[in-house]
C-alpha positions as CSV (number, residue, x, y, z in Angstrom):
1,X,0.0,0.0,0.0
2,X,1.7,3.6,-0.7
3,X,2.0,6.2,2.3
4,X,-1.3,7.7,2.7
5,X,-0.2,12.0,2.4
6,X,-0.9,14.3,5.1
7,X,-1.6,17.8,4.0
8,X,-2.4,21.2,6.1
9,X,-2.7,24.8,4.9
10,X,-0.9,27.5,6.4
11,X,-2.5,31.1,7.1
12,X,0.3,33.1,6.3
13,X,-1.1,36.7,6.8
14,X,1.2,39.5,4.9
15,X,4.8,38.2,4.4
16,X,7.6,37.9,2.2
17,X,5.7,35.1,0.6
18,X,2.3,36.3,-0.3
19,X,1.1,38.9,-3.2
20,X,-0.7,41.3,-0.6
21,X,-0.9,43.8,-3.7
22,X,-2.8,41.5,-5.5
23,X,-6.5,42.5,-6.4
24,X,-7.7,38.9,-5.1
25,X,-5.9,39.5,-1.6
26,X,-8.1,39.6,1.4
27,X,-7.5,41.3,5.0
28,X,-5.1,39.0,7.3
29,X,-7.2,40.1,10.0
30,X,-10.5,39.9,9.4
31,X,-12.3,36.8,10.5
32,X,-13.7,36.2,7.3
33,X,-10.6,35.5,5.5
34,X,-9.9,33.0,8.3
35,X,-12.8,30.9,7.9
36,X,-12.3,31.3,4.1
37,X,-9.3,29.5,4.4
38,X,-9.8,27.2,7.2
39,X,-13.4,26.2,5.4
40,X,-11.5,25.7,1.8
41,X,-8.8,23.5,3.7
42,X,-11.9,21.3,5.2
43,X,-13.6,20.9,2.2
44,X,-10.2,19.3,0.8
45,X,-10.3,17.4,3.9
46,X,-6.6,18.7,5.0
47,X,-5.4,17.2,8.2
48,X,-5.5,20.6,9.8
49,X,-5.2,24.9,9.5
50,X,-2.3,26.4,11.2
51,X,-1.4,29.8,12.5
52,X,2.2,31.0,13.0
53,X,2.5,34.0,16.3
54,X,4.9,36.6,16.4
55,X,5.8,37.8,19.9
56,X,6.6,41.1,18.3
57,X,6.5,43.3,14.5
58,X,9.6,43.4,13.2
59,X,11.4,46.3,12.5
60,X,14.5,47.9,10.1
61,X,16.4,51.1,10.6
62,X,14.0,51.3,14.1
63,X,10.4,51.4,12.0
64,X,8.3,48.4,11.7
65,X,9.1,46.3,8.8
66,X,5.9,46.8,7.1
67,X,6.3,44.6,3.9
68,X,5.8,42.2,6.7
69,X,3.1,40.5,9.2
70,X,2.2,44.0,10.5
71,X,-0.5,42.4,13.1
72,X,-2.4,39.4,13.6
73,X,-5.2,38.6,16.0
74,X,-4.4,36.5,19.4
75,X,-3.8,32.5,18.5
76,X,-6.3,30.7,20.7
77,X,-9.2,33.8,19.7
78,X,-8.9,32.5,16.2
79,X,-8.8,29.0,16.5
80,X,-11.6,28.9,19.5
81,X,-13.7,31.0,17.1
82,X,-12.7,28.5,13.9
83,X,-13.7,25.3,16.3
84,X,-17.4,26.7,16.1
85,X,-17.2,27.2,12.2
86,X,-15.8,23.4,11.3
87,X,-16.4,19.9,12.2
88,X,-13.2,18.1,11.6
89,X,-10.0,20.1,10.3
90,X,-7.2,20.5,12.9
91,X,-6.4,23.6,14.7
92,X,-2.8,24.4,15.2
93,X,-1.4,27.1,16.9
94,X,2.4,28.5,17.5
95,X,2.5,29.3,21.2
96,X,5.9,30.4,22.7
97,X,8.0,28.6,25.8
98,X,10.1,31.4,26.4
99,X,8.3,34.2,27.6
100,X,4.7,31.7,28.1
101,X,3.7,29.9,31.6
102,X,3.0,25.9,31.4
103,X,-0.5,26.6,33.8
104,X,-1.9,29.0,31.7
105,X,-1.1,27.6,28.1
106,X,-2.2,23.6,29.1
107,X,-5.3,25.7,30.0
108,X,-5.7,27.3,26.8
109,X,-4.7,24.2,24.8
110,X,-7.0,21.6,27.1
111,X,-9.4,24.2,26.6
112,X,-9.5,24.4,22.3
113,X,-9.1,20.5,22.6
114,X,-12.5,20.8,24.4
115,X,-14.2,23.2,22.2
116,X,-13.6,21.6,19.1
117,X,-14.0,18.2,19.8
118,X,-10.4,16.9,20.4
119,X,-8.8,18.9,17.3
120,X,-5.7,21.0,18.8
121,X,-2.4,20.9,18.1
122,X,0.3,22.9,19.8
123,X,3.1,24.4,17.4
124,X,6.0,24.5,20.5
125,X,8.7,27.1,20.0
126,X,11.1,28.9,21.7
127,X,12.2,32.8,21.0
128,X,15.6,33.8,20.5
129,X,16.8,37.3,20.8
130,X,16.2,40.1,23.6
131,X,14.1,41.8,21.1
132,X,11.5,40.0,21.2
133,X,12.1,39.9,25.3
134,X,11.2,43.6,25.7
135,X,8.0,42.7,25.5
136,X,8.2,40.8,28.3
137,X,8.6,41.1,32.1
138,X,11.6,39.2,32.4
139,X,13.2,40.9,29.1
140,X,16.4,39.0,28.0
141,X,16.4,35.9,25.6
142,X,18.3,32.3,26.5
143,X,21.3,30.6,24.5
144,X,20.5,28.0,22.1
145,X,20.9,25.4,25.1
146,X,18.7,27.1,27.5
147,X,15.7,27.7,25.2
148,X,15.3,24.0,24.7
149,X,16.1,23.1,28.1
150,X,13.2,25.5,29.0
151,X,11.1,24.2,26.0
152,X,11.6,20.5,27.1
153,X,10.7,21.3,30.6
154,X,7.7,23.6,29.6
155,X,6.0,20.7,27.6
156,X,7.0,18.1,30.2
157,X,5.6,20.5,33.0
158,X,2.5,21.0,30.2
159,X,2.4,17.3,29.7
160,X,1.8,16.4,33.2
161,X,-1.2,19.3,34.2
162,X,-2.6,17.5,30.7
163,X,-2.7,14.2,32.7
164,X,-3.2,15.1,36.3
165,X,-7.1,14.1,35.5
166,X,-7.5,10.3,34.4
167,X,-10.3,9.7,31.0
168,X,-12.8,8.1,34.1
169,X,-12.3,11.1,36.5
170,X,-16.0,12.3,35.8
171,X,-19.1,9.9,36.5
172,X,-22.1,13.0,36.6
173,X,-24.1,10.0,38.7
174,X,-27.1,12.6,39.2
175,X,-29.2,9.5,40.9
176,X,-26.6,9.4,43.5
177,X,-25.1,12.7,43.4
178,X,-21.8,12.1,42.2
179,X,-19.6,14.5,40.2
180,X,-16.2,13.1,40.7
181,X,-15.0,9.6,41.0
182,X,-12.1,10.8,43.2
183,X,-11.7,14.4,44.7
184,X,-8.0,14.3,44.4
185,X,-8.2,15.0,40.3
186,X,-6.3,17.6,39.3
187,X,-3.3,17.8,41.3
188,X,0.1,18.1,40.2
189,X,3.6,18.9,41.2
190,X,6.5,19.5,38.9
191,X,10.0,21.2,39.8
192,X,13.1,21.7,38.0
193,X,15.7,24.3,36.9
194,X,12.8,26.5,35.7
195,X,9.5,26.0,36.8
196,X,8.7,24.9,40.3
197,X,4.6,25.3,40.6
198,X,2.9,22.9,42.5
199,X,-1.3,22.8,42.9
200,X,-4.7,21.4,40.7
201,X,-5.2,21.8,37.4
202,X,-9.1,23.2,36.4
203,X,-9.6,21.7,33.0
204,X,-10.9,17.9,32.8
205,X,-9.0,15.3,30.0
206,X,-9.7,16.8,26.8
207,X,-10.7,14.1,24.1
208,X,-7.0,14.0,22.9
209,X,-5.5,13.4,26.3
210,X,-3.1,15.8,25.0
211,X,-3.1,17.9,22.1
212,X,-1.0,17.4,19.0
213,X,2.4,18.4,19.3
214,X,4.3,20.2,16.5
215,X,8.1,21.1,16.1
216,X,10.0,23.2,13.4
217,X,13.0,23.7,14.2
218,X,16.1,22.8,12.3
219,X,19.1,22.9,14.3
220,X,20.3,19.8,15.6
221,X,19.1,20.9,19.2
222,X,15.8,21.4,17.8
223,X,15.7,17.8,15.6
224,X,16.5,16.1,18.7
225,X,13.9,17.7,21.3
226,X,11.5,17.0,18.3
227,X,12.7,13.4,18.2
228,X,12.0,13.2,21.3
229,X,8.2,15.0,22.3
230,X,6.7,16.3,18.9
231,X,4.1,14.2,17.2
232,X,5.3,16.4,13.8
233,X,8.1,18.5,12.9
234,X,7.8,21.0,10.0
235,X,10.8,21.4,8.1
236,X,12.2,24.2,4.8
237,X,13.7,20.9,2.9
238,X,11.3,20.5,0.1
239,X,13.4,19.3,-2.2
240,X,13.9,15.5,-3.0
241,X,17.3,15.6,-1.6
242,X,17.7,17.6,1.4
243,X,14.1,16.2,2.0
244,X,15.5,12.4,2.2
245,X,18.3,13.6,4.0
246,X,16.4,15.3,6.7
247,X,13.7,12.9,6.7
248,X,16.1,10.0,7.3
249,X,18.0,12.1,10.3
250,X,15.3,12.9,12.2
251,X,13.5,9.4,11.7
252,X,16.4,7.5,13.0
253,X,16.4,10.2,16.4
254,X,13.6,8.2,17.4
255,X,14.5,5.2,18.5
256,X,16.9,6.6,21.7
257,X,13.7,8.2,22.9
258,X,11.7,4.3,22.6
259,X,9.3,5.9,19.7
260,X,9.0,3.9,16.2
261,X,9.3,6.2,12.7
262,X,5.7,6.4,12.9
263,X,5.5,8.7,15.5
264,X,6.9,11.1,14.5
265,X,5.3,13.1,10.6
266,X,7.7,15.6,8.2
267,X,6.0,18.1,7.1
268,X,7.9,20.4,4.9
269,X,6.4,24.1,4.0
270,X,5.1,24.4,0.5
271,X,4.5,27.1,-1.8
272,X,2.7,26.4,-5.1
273,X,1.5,27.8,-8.2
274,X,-0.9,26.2,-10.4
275,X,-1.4,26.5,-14.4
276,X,-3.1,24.9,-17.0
277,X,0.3,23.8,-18.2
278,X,3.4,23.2,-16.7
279,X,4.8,26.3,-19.5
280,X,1.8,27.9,-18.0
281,X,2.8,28.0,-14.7
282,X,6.0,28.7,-14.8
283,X,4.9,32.2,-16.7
284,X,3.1,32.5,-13.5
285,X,5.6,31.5,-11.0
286,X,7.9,34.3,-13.2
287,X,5.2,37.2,-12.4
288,X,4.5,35.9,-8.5
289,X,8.4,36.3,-8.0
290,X,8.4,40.0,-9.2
291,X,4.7,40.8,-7.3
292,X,6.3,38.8,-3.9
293,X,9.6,40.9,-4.1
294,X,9.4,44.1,-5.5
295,X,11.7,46.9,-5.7
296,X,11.2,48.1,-1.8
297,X,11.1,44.4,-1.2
298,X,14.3,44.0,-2.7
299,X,16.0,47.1,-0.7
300,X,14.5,45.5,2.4
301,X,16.1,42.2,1.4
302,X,19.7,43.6,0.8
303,X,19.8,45.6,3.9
304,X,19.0,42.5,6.1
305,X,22.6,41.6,4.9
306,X,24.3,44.7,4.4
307,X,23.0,45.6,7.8
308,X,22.9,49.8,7.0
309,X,20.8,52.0,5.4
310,X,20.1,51.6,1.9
311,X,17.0,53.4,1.1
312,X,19.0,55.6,-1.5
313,X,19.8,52.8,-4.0
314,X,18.1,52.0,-6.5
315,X,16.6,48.3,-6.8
316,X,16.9,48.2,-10.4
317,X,20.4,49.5,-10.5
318,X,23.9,47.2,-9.2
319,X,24.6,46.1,-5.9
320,X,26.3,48.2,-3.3
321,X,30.2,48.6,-3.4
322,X,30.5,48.9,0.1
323,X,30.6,45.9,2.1
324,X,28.3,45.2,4.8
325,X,28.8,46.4,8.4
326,X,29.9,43.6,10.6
327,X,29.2,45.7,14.0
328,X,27.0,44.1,16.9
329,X,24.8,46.9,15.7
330,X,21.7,45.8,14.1
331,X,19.9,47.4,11.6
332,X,17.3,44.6,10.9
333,X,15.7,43.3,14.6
334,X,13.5,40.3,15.4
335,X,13.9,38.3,12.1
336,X,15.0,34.8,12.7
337,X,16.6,34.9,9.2
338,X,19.5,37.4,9.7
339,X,20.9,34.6,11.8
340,X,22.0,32.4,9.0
341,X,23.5,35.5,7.4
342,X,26.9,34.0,9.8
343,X,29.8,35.7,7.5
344,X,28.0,38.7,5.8
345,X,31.1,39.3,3.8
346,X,31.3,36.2,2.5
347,X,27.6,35.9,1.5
348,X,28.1,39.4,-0.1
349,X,30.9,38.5,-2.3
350,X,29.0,35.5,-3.3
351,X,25.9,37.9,-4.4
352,X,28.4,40.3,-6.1
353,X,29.8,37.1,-8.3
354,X,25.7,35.5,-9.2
355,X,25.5,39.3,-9.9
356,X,28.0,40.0,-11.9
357,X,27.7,36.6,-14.0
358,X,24.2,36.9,-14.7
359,X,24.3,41.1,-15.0
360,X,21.8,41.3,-12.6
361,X,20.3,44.7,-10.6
362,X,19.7,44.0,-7.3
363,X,15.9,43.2,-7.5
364,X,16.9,40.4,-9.9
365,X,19.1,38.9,-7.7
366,X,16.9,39.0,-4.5
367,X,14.4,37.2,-6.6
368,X,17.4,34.7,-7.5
369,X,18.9,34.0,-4.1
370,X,15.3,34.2,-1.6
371,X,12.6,31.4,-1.6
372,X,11.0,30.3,-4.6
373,X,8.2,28.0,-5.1
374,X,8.3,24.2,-4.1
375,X,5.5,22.9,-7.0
376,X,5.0,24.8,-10.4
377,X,3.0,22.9,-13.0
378,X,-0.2,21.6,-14.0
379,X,-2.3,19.7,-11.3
380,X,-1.5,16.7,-12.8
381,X,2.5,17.5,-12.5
382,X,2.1,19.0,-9.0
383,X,-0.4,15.9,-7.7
384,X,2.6,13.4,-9.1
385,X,5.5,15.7,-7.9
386,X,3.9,15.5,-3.9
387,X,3.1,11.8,-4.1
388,X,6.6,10.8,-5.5
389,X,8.2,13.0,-2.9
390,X,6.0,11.3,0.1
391,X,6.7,7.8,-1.7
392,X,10.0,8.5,-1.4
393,X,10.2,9.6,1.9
394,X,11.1,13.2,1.8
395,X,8.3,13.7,3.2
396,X,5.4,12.3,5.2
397,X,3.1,15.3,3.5
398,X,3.1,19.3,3.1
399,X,2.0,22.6,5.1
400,X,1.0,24.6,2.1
401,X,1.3,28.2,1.8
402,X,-1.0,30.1,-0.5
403,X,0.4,33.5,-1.8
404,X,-2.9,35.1,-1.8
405,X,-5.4,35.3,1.4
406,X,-7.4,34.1,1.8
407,X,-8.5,32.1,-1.7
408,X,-5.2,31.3,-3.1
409,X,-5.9,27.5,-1.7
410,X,-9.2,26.9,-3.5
411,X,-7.1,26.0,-7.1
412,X,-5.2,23.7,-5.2
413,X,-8.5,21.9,-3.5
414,X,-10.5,22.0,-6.4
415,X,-7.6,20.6,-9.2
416,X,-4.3,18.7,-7.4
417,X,-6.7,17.3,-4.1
418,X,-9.0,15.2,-6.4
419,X,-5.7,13.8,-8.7
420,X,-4.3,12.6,-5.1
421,X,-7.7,11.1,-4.2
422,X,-7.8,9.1,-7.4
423,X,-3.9,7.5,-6.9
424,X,-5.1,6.0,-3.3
425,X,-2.9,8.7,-1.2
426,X,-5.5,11.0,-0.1
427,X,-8.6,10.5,1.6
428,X,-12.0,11.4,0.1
429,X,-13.3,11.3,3.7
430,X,-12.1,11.9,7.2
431,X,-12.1,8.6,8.8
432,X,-12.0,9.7,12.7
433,X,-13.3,13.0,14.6
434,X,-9.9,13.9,16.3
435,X,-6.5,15.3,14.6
436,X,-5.1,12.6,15.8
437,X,-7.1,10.6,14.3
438,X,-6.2,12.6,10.8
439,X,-2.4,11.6,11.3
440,X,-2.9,8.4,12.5
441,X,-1.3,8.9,16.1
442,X,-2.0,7.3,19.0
443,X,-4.6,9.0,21.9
């Protein structure tokens, strides 16, 4: 039998990745476009609708970035008000263990779990600069170590308010007058290096017994805590390569931690763009490119790895011939990116050479060296492109990424969706009420 695929759509708001300039584009805010997207995803009987949280806008030159997510609604507001407008697609949410409390988000989470029917899922991740810590009381950020020390710790310390109430803890006997089997339900006690909280947990086992537990990061600290609690890890290797590669990495982490490669699901990020033709899309993809990254885009872009002010070049002319400033100073703040950008000099005179090769301006090469789509074809390319890269385990599925909100998935659901159905991979019907049901995880 071939690996049944596992798909989810992403709400991606106004990024880097999406067309917000297009005429079809939507508000990112607005609870319409939401349940346009989360409704589109359950009609194509996806696995389940995620939201990514930023703990704070990002900014260049001190001004918020806004080419950017310049605002998003509250997480668990969303997804408790989506529970009430589906029946069966997952809810995900990205809640933070760095500047969050394990009580009060095992509250929130037993909570959605609750309101829509044992459908939650928890996207754990852990923030890494001070920026992002102003916001916060404490202030400060951790080293790499620290964060998933914390983050282990957090869902352990989660994990065990989740079970201080056993499946039989209620028995409502109204003839005898019996709420509670045992009036010691609840309690819990959990101490180590950063939480000590002892007391009774309010919120009854949710039909999960836990939500769903998601992953994404990438380092080898983060593949490892993933091996070890998520129930899914997202990864950026879409590719059939990198995707085996990683795939085969992570999967083998399991065993150390007792779990068998089927507890743990890839799921790569996806962008797509659809066409009657493959020559059809890739015209398309072409003109996405420019709308995604245009000529401010592209100034944006450069100064994230120049780190100084560039607003006087122009985007359609060469590339700076300064080099970028290496300082501690930071022009760009609270973009997880500008961390890989580890010898700016080096990546620079890389840039200069594609540059100089191809005789591109600087808008050009932004578009040449930032993401670019994972599928471009026809249905029928993009339907066979997914299943041979799942088949081939580089994948156990996708998290797709539309570049228009809130319809860019409907294409995808209407034309690649019912090409999957018809090679056996994807279901016609959800089988079970619960996301884990969906991913075929154990209670």
């Amino acid at each position: 039998m071939p690996k049944q695929i596992h798909l989810a759509a992403h709400f991606p708001g106004v990024n880097n990745t999406t067309v917000w300039s297009d005429p079809r584009s939507g508000s990112h805010i607005e609870f319409s476009s939401f349940v346009k997207l989360a409704q589109t995803a359950e009609r194509a009987k996806f696995d389940f609708f995620f939201l990514a949280e930023g703990l704070r806008l990002r900014e260049q030159g001190g001004q918020i970035y806004d080419l950017d997510v310049v605002g998003r609604p509250d997480t668990f507001t969303v997804l408790s008000a989506l529970a009430a407008v589906t029946t069966h697609l997952g809810l995900a949410g990205t809640i933070n263990s760095t500047f969050n409390e394990p009580y009060e988000v095992a509250r929130q989470f037993a909570s959605l779990d609750h309101l829509s029917g044992g459908r939650a899922a928890w996207n754990v991740v852990t923030s890494w600069d001070a920026f992002t810590g102003e916001n916060f009381r404490r202030g400060g950020f951790l080293a790499e170590s620290d964060r998933y020390s914390r983050a282990t710790q957090f869902l352990a310390t989660a994990s065990s308010l989740f079970d201080s109430w056993p499946d039989d803890a209620i028995v409502a006997d109204k003839e005898n007058g019996t709420f509670l089997r045992d009036g010691s339900v609840g309690t819990f006690k959990h101490a180590d290096a950063h939480f000590d909280i002892s007391g009774r947990f309010n919120v009854p086992r949710s039909p999960q017994g836990r939500p769903v537990i998601l992953q994404a990061g990438d380092s080898d600290a983060g593949r490892e805590f993933a091996a070890a609690t998520a129930d899914a890890i997202f990864s950026r290797h879409g590719t059939l390569d990198e995707g085996r590669a990683f795939y085969a990495d992570v999967k083998r982490r399991l065993a150390a931690y007792g779990r068998t490669r089927e507890d743990l699901l890839v799921l790569p990020a996806a962008t797509f763009v659809l066409g009657d033709t493959d020559a059809d899309a890739a015209e398309k993809a072409a003109s996405v490119r420019r709308q995604q990254v245009s000529g401010a885009t592209a100034i944006k872009f450069l100064e994230q790895l120049w780190n100084r002010d560039l607003s006087s070049y122009d985007p359609d002319g060469p590339l700076p011939a300064i080099d970028p400033d290496v300082s501690d100073t930071s022009f760009s703040r609270g973009r997880a990116s500008v961390r890989l950008h580890r010898d700016p000099l080096a990546i620079a005179r890389d840039w200069r050479a594609k540059a100089e090769a191809g005789n591109l301006s600087i808008r050009e090469l932004i578009i040449e060296v930032t993401g670019r789509q994972t599928f471009i074809g026809s249905p029928a390319t993009i339907a066979a492109e997914i299943d041979n890269l799942v088949q081939q385990d580089a994948s156990d599925g996708f998290i797709l990424v539309p570049h228009v909100t809130p319809d860019g998935l409907d294409e995808f659901a209407d034309t690649v969706v019912p090409l999957l159905q018809e090679r056996g991979v994807f279901r016609t019907e959800y089988a079970g009420a619960t996301l884990r049901d969906h991913l075929g995880l154990a209670r």
